[in-house]
C-alpha positions as a Markdown table, in Angstrom:
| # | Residue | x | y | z |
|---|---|---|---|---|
| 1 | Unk | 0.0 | 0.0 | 0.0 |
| 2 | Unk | 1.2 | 3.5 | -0.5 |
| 3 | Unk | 1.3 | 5.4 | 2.9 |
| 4 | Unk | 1.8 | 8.8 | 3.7 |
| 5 | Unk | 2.8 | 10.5 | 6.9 |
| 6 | Unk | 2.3 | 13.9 | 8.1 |
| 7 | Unk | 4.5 | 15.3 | 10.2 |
| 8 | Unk | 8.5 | 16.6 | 10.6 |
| 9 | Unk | 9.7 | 15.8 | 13.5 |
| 10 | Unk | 11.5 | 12.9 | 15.1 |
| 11 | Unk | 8.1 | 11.2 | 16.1 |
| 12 | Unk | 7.6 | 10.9 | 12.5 |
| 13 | Unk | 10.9 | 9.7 | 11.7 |
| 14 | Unk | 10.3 | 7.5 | 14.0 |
| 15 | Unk | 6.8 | 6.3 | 12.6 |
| 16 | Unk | 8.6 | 6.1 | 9.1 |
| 17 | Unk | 11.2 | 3.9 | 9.9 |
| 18 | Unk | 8.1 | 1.2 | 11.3 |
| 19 | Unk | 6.4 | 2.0 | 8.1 |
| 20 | Unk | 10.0 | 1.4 | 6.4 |
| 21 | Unk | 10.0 | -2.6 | 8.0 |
| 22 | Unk | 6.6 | -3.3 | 7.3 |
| 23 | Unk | 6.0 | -5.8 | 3.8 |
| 24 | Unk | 2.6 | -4.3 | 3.7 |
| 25 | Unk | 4.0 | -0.7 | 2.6 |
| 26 | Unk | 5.5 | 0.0 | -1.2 |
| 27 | Unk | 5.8 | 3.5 | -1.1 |
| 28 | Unk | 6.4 | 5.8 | 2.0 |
| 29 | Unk | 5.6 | 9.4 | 1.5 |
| 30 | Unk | 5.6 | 12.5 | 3.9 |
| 31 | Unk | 4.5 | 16.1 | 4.4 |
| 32 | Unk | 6.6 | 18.1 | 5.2 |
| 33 | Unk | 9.0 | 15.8 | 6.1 |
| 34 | Unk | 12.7 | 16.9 | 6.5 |
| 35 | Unk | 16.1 | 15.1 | 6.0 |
| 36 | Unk | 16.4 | 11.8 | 8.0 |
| 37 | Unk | 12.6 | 11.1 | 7.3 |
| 38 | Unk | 13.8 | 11.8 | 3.3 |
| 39 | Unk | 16.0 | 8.1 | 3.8 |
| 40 | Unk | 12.3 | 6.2 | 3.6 |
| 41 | Unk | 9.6 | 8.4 | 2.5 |
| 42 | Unk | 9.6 | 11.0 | -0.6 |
| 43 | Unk | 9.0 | 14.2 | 1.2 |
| 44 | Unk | 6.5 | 17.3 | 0.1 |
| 45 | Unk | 7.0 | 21.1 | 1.1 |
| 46 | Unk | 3.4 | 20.9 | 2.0 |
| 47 | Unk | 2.7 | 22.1 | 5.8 |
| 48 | Unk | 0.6 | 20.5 | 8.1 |
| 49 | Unk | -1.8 | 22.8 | 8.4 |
| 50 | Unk | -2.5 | 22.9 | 4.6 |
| 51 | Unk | -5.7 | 20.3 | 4.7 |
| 52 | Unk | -6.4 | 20.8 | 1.1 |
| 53 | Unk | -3.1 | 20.6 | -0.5 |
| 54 | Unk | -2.7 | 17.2 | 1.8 |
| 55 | Unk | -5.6 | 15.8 | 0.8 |
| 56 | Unk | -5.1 | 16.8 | -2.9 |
| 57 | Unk | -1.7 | 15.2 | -2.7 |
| 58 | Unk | -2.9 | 11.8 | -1.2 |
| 59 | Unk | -5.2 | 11.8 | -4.0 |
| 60 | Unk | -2.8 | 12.8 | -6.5 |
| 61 | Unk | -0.4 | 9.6 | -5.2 |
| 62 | Unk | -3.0 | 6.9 | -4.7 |
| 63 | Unk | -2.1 | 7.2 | -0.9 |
| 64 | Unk | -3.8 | 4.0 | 0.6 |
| 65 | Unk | -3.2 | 5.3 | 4.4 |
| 66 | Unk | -2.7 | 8.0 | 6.0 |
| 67 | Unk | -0.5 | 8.4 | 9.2 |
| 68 | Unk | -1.2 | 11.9 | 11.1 |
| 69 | Unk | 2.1 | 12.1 | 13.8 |
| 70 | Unk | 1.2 | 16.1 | 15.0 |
| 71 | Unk | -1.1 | 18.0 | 17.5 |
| 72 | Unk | -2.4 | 20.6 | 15.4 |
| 73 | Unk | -3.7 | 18.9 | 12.5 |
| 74 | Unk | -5.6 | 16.2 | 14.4 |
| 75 | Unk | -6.5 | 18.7 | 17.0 |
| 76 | Unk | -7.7 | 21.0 | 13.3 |
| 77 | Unk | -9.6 | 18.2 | 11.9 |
| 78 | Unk | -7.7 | 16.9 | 9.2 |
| 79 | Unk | -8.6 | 13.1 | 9.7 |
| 80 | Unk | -12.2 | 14.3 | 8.8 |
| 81 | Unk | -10.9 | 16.2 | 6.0 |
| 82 | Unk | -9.5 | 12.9 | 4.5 |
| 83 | Unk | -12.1 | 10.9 | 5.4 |
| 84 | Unk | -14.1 | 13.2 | 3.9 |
| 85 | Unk | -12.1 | 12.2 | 0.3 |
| 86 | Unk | -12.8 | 9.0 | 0.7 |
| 87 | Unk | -8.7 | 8.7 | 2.1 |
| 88 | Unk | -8.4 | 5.8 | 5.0 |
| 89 | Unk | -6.9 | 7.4 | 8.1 |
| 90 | Unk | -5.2 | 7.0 | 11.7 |
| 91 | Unk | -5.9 | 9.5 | 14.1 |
| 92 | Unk | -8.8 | 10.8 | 15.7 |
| 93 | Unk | -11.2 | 12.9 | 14.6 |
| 94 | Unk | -12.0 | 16.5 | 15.4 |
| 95 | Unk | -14.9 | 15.9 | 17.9 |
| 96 | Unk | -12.4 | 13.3 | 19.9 |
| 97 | Unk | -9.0 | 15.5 | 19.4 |
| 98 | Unk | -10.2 | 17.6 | 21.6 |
| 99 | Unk | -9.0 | 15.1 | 24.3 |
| 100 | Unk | -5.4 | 16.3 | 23.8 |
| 101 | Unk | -6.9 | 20.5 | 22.4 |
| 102 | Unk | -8.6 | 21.4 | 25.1 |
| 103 | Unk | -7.4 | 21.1 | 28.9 |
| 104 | Unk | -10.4 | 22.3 | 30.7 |
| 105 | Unk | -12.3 | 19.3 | 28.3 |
| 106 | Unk | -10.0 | 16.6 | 29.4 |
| 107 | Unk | -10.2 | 18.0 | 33.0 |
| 108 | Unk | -14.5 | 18.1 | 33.1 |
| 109 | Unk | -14.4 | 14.8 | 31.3 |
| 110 | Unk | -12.3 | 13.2 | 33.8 |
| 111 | Unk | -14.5 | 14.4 | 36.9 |
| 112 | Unk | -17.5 | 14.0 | 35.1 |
| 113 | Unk | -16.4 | 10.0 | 34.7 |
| 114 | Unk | -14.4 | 9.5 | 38.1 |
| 115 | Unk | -10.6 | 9.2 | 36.4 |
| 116 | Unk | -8.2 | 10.3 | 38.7 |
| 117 | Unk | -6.4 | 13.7 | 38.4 |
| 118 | Unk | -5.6 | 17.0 | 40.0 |
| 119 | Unk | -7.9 | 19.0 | 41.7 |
| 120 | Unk | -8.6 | 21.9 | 39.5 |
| 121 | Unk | -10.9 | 25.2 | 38.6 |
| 122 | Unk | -11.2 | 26.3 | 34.8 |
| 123 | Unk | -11.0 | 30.3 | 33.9 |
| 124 | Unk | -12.6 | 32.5 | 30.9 |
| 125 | Unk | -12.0 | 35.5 | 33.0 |
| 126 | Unk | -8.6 | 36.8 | 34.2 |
| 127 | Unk | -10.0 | 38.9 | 37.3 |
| 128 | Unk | -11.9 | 35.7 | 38.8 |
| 129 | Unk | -8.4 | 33.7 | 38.2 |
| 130 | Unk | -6.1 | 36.0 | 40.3 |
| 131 | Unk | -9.5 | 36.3 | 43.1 |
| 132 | Unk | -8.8 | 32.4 | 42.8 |
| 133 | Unk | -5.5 | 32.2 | 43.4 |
| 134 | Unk | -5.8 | 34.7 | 46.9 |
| 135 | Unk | -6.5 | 32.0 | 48.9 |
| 136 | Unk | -4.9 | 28.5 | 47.0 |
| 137 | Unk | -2.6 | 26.4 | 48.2 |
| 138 | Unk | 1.1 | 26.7 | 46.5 |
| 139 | Unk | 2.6 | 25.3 | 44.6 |
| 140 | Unk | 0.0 | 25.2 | 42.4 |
| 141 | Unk | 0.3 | 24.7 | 38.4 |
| 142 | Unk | -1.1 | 27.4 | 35.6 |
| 143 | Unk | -2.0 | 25.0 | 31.9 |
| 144 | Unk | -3.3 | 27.4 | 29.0 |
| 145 | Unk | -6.2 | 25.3 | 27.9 |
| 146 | Unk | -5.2 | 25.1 | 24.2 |
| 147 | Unk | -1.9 | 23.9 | 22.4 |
| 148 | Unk | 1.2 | 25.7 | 22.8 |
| 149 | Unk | 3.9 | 23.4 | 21.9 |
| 150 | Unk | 4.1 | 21.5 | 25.3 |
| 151 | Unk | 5.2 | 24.5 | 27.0 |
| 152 | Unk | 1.5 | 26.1 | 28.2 |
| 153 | Unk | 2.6 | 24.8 | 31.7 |
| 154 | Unk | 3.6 | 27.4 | 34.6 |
| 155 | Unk | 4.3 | 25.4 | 38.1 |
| 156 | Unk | 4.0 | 28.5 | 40.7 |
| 157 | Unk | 5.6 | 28.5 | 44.1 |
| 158 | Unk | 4.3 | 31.5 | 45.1 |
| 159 | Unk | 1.2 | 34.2 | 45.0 |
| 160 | Unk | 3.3 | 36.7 | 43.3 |
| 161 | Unk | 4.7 | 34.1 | 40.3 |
| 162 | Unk | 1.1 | 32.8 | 40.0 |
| 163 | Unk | 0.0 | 36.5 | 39.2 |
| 164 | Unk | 2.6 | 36.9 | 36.8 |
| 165 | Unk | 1.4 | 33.2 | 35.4 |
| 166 | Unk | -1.9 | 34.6 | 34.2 |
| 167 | Unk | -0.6 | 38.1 | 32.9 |
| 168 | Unk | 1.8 | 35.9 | 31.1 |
| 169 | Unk | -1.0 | 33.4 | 29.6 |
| 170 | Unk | -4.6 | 35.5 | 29.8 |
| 171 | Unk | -3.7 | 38.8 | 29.2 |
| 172 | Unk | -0.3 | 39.4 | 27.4 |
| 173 | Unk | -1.7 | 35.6 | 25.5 |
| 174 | Unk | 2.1 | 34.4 | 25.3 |
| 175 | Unk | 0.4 | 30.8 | 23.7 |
| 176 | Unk | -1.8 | 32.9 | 21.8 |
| 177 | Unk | -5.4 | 31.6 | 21.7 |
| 178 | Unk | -4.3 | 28.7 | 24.1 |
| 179 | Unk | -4.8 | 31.1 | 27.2 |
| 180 | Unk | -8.2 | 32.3 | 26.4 |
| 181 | Unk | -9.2 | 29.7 | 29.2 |
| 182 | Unk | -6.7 | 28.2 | 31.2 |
| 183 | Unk | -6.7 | 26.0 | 34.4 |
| 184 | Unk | -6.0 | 26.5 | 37.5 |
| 185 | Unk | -5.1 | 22.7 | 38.8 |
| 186 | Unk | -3.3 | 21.1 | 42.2 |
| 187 | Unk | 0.4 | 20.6 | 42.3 |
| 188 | Unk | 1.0 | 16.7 | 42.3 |
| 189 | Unk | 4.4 | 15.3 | 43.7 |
| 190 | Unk | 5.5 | 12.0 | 42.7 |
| 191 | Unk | 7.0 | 9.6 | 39.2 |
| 192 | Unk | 6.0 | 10.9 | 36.1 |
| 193 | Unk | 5.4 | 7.9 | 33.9 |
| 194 | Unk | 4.0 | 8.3 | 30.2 |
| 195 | Unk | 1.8 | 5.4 | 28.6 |
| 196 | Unk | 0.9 | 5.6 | 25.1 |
| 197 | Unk | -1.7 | 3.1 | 23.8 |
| 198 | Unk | -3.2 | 1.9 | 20.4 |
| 199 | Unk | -7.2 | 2.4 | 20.5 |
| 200 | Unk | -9.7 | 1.9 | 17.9 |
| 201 | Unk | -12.9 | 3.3 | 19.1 |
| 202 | Unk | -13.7 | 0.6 | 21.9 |
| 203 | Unk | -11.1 | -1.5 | 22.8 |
| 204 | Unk | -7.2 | -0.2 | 24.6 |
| 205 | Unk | -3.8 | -1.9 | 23.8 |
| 206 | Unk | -1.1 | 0.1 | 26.0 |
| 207 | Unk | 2.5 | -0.2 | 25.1 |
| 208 | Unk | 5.6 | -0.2 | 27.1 |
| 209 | Unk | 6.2 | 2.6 | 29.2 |
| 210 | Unk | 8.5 | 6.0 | 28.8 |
| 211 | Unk | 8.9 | 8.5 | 30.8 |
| 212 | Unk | 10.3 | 12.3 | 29.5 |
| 213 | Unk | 12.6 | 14.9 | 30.8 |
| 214 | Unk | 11.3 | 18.5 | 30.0 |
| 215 | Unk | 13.7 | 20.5 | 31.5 |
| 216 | Unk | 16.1 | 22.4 | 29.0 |
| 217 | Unk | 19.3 | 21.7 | 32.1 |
| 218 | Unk | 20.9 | 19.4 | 34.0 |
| 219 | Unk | 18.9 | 18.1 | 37.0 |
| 220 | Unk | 15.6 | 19.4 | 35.8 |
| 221 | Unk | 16.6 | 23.3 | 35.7 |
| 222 | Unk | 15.8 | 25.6 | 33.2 |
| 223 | Unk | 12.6 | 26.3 | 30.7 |
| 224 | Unk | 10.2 | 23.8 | 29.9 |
| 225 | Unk | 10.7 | 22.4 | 25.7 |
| 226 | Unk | 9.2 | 19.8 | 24.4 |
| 227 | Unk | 11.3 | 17.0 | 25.8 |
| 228 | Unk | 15.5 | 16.7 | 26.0 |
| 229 | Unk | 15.3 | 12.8 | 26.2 |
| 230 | Unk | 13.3 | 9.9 | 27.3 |
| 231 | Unk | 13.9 | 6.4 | 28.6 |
| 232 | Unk | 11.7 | 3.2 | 28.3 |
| 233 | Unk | 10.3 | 0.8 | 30.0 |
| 234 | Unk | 10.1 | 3.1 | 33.5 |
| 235 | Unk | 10.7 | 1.0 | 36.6 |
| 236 | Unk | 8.4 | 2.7 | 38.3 |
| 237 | Unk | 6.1 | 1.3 | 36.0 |
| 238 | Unk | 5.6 | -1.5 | 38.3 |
| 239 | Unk | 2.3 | -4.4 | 37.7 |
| 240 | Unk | 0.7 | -2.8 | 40.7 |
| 241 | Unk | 0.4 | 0.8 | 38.8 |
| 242 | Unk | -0.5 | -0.6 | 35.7 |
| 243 | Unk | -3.9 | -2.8 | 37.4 |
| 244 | Unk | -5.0 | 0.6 | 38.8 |
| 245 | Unk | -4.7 | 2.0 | 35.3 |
| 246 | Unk | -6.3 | -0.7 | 33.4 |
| 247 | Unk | -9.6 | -0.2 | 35.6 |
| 248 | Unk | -9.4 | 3.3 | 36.5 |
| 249 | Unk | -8.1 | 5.1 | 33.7 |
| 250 | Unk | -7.0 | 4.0 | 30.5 |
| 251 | Unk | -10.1 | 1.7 | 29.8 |
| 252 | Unk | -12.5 | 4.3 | 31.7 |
| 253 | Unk | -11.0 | 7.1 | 29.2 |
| 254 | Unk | -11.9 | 5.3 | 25.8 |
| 255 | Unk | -15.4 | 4.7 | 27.8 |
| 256 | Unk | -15.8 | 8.4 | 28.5 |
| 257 | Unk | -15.3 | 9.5 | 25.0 |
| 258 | Unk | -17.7 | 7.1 | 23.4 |
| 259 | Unk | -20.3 | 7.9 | 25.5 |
| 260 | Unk | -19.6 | 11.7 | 25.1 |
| 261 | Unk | -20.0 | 10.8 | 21.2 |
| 262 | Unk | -16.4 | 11.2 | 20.7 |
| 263 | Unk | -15.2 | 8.1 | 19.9 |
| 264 | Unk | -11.8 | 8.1 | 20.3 |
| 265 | Unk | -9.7 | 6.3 | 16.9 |
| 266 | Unk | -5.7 | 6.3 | 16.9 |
| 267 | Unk | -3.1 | 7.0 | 19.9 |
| 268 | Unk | -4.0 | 8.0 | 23.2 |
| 269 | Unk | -1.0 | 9.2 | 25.0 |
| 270 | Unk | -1.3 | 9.1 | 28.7 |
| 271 | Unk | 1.2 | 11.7 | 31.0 |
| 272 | Unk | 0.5 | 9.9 | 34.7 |
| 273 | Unk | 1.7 | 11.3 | 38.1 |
| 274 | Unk | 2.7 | 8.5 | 40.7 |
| 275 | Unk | 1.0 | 10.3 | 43.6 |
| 276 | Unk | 1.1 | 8.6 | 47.4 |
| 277 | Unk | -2.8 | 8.8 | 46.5 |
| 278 | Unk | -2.0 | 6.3 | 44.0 |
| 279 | Unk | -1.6 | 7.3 | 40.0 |
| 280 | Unk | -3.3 | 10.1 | 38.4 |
| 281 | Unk | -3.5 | 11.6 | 34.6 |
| 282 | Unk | -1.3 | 14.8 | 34.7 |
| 283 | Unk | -2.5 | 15.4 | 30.9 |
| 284 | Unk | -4.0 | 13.4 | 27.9 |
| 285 | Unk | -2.3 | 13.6 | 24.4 |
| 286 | Unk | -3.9 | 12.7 | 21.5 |
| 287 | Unk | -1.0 | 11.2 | 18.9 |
| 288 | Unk | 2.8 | 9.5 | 19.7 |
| 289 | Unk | 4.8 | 11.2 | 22.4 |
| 290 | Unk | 8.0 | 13.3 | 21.1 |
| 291 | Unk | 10.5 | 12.0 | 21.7 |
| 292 | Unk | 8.8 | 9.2 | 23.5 |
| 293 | Unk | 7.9 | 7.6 | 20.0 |
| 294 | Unk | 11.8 | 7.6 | 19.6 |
| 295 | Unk | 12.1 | 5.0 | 22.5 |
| 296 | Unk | 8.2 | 2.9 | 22.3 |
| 297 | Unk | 8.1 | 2.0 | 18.6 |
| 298 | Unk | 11.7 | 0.8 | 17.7 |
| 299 | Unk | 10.9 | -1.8 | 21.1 |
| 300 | Unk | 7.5 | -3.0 | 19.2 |
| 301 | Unk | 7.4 | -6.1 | 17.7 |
| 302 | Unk | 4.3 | -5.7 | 16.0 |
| 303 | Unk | 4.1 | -4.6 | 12.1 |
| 304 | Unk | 2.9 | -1.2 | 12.4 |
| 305 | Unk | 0.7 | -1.0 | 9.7 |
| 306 | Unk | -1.3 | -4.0 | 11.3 |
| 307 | Unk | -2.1 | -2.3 | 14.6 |
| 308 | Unk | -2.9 | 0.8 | 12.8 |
| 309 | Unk | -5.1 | -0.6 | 10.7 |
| 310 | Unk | -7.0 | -2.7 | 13.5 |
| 311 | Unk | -7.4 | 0.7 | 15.0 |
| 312 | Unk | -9.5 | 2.2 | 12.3 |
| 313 | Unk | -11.1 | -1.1 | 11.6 |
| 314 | Unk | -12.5 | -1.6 | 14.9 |
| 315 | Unk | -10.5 | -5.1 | 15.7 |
| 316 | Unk | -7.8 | -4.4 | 17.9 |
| 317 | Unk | -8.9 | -7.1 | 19.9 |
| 318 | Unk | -7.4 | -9.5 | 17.7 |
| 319 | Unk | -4.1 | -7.9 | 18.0 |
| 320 | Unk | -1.5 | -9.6 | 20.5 |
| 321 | Unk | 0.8 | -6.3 | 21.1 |
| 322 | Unk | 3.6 | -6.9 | 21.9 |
| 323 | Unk | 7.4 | -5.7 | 22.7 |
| 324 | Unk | 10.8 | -6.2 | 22.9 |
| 325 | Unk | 12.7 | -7.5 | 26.7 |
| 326 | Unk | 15.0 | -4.9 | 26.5 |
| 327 | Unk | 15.2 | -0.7 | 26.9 |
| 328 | Unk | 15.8 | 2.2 | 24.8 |
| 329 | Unk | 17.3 | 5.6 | 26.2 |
| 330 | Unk | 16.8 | 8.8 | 23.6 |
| 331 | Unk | 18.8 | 11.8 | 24.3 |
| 332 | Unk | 18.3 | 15.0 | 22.0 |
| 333 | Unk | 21.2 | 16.7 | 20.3 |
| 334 | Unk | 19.4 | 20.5 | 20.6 |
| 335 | Unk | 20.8 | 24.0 | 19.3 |
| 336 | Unk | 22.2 | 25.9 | 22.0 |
| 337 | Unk | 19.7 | 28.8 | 23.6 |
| 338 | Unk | 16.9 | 26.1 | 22.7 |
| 339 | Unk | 13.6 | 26.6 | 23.6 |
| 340 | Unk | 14.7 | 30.5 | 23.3 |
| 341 | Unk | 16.7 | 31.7 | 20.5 |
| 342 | Unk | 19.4 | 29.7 | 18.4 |
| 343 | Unk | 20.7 | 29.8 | 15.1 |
| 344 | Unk | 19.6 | 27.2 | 12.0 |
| 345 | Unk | 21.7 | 25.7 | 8.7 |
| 346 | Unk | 24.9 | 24.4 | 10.9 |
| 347 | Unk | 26.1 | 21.4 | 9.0 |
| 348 | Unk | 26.0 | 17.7 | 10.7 |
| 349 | Unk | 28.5 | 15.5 | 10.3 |
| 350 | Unk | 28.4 | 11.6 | 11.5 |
| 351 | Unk | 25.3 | 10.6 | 10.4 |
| 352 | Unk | 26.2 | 7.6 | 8.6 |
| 353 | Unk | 27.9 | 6.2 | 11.5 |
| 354 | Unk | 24.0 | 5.0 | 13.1 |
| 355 | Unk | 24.2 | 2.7 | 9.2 |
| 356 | Unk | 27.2 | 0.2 | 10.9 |
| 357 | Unk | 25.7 | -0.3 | 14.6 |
| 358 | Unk | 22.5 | -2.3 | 15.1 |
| 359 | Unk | 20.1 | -1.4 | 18.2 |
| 360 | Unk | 21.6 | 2.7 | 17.4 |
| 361 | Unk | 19.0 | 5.2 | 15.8 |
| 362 | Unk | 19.1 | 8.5 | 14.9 |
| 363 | Unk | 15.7 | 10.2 | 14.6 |
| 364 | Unk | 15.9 | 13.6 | 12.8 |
| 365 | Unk | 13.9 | 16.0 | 14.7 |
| 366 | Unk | 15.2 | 19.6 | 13.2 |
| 367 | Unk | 17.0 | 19.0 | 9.5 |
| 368 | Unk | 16.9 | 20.2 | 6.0 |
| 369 | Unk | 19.1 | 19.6 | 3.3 |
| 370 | Unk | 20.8 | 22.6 | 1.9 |
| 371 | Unk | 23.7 | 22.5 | -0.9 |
| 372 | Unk | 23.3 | 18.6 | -0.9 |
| 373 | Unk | 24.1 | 18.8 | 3.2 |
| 374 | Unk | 22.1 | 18.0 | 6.0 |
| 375 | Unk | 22.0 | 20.6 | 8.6 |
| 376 | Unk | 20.2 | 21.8 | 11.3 |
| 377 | Unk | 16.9 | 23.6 | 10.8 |
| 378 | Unk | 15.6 | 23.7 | 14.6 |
| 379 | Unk | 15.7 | 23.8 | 18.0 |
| 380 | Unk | 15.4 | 19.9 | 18.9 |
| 381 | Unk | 17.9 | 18.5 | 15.6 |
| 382 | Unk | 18.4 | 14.9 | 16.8 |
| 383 | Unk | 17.0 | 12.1 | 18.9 |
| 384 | Unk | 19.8 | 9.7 | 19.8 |
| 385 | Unk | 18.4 | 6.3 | 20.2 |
| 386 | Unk | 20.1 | 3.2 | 21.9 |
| 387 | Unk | 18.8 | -0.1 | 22.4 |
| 388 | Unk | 20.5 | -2.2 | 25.6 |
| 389 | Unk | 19.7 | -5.3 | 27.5 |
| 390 | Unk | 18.7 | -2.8 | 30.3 |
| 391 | Unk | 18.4 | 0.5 | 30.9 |
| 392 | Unk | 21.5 | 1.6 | 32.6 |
| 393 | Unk | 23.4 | -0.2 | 29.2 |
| 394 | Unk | 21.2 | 1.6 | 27.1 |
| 395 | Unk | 21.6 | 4.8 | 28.4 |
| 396 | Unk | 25.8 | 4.4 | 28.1 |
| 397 | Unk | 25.0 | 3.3 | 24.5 |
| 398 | Unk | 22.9 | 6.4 | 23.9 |
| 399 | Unk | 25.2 | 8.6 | 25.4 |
| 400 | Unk | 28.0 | 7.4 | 23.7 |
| 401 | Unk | 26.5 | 7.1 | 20.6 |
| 402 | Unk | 25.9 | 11.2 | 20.7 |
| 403 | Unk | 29.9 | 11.7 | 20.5 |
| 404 | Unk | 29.6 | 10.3 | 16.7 |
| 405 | Unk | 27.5 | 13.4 | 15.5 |
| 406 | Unk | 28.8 | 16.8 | 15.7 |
| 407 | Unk | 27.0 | 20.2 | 14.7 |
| 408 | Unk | 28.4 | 23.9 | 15.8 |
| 409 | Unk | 26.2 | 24.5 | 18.6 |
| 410 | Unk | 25.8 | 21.1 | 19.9 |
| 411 | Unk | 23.8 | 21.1 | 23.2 |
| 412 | Unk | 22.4 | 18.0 | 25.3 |
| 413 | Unk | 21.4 | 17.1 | 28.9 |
| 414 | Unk | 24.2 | 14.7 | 31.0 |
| 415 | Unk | 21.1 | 12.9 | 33.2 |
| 416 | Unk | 18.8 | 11.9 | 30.8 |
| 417 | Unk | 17.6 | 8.3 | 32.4 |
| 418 | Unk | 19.5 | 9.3 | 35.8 |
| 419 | Unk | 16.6 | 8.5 | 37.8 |
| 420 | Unk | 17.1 | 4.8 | 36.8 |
| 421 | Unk | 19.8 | 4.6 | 39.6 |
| 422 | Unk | 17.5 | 5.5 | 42.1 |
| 423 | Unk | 14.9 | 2.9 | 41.0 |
């Protein structure tokens, strides 16, 4: 089948190169795209965002399936744009995108259904916020309500920074039409753990676990971005946690939305806090984690193009998912000043070393090709993938498998997967 994928980043490199090892695809294509995706898929300048020209194009190339890797377009509708033309699709559609597009949704749906989560109070109004926040408790967490990039999170520790939290979301609208409501939710303490799961409307396959680093620094310090590395399986992703998920939350979720009308068709991603209370969802995606996908998929056993297409077909049921016994640490080669300011079209050299090394992947996140080079076109450029027996050998392969790329302003976190030590 032809296949196309739409997306840039290094979830979608990381969905291509599945696609890649499946027999059922002949011919990869992706929109945009960008350099490492290019090694699989012939890539499109079409953004997306540009529902027409995507659908025209999937006509145009007898696509067969369509992949959809990013927020915005699934959150926009585009699955029922395709669908729409006839054009077989993974992803949810509009009416259940919302799951991961709107914060104060997710949050009502969860109360209204008894999932666990974080205390919380949604705002429309700016002056009934900050009354709000005059007697809370602190910390206490700020979340514009729409998409911003995974970085329309504030955690406050005081009355003052909380203030300063709204001006910067409700009134100065730093996410833009994200902060025209935002919530106002309890600080949780515990292990962040991130589940991502295959559903098809009814039925829930989770696959391994992950868990993410957000920080930009060392030990958790610096601005939120969206993600510096991730590890997988977590080991605080014991049996125990996973039974309280299965019949509290994951299940309960794809229950919700069908009996909201939104039944839910693709990838739920699910960010959990280990809280003494026992676990709780922190935040619902609605697509692959990034870079999460860089550390689930190359561990899945399972043809790709199987599970997805159980998913639209509504027989996921039938699908034994499985993964690999092993672990996978990602650790992202950023520009320097990322999430701020940084400059683009550095050259990369090393690349080809990944081609002599089984169990070693490098997903492009941020790349172009310019003058028949590949450089760097973004703050997050690479995700450096190694596979190892455990975790503690994959992370040394991952780390020392970033020393065989070089770029001129080089930046990655030291710790990524420290907290596998403590475990």
């Amino acid at each position: 089948m032809n296949v196309l994928i739409v997306g840039s980043g290094g979830r979608e490199h990381a969905i291509a190169y599945c696609v890649a090892k499946s027999d059922k695809a002949d011919k990869i294509y992706c929109t945009p795209g960008n350099a490492g995706i290019a090694e699989y898929a012939e890539c499109a300048p079409i953004g997306a965002m540009e529902f027409e020209k995507i659908v025209a194009f999937a006509k145009e190339k007898s696509v067969d399936l369509v992949i959809v890797g990013m927020d915005d377009p699934l959150v926009g509708g585009l699955v029922d744009e395709l669908e729409a033309a006839g054009i077989r699709t993974f992803g949810p559609r509009k009416n259940a995108a919302i799951l991961e597009g709107s914060k104060a949704f997710s949050k009502d749906l969860m109360k209204k259904y008894n999932i666990p989560t974080a205390a919380y109070e949604n705002f429309t109004d700016a002056g009934k916020a900050l009354s709000y926040l005059e007697t809370a408790k602190f910390p206490i967490v700020l979340k514009a309500d729409g998409l911003a990039l995974g970085k329309g999170v504030l955690i406050c520790n005081t009355l003052e920074e909380a203030k300063e939290g709204v001006k910067t979301i409700m009134l100065d609208k730093k996410f833009g039409s994200a902060g025209n409501e935002m919530v106002i939710e309890e600080f949780m303490t515990g292990r962040e753990v991130s589940v991502l799961s295959f559903v098809d409307g009814n039925t829930i396959k989770t696959m391994t676990s992950a868990q993410d680093h957000k920080r930009a620094g060392d030990g958790d310090t610096g601005l939120n971005t969206g993600g510096m590395g991730t590890f997988s399986p977590s080991p605080f992703y014991t049996k125990e946690v996973e039974d309280f998920c299965n019949k509290y939350i994951y299940q309960a979720t794809v229950d919700a939305m069908k009996a909201e009308g939104r039944p839910f068709k693709g990838v739920i991603f699910f960010g959990l806090m280990l809280t003494e209370e026992g676990p709780k969802v922190l935040e619902y995606n609605a697509r692959f984690g990034d870079p999460e996908a860089q550390v689930v998929l190359p561990r899945m056993k399972n043809d790709i193009l199987e599970v997805v297409e159980a998913c639209i077909d509504g027989t996921l049921d039938k699908v034994d998912l499985q993964f690999e016994d092993n672990a996978a640490v990602c650790v992202v080669l950023a520009s320097e000043g990322y999430p701020v300011s940084y400059e683009k079209g550095l050259p990369i050299e090393g690349l080809e070393e990944f081609k002599k090394h089984d169990g070693y992947y490098c997903f492009h996140a941020g790349t172009k090709f310019a003058d028949g080079k590949i450089v760097t076109n973004g703050g997050r450029v690479l995700g450096i993938t190694a596979k190892g027996k455990d975790l503690k050998e994959a992370r040394a392969n991952a780390y020392a498998a970033t020393e065989w790329v070089q770029f001129g302003n080089k930046y990655m976190r030291h710790d990524i997967g420290k907290a596998i030590d403590e475990a």
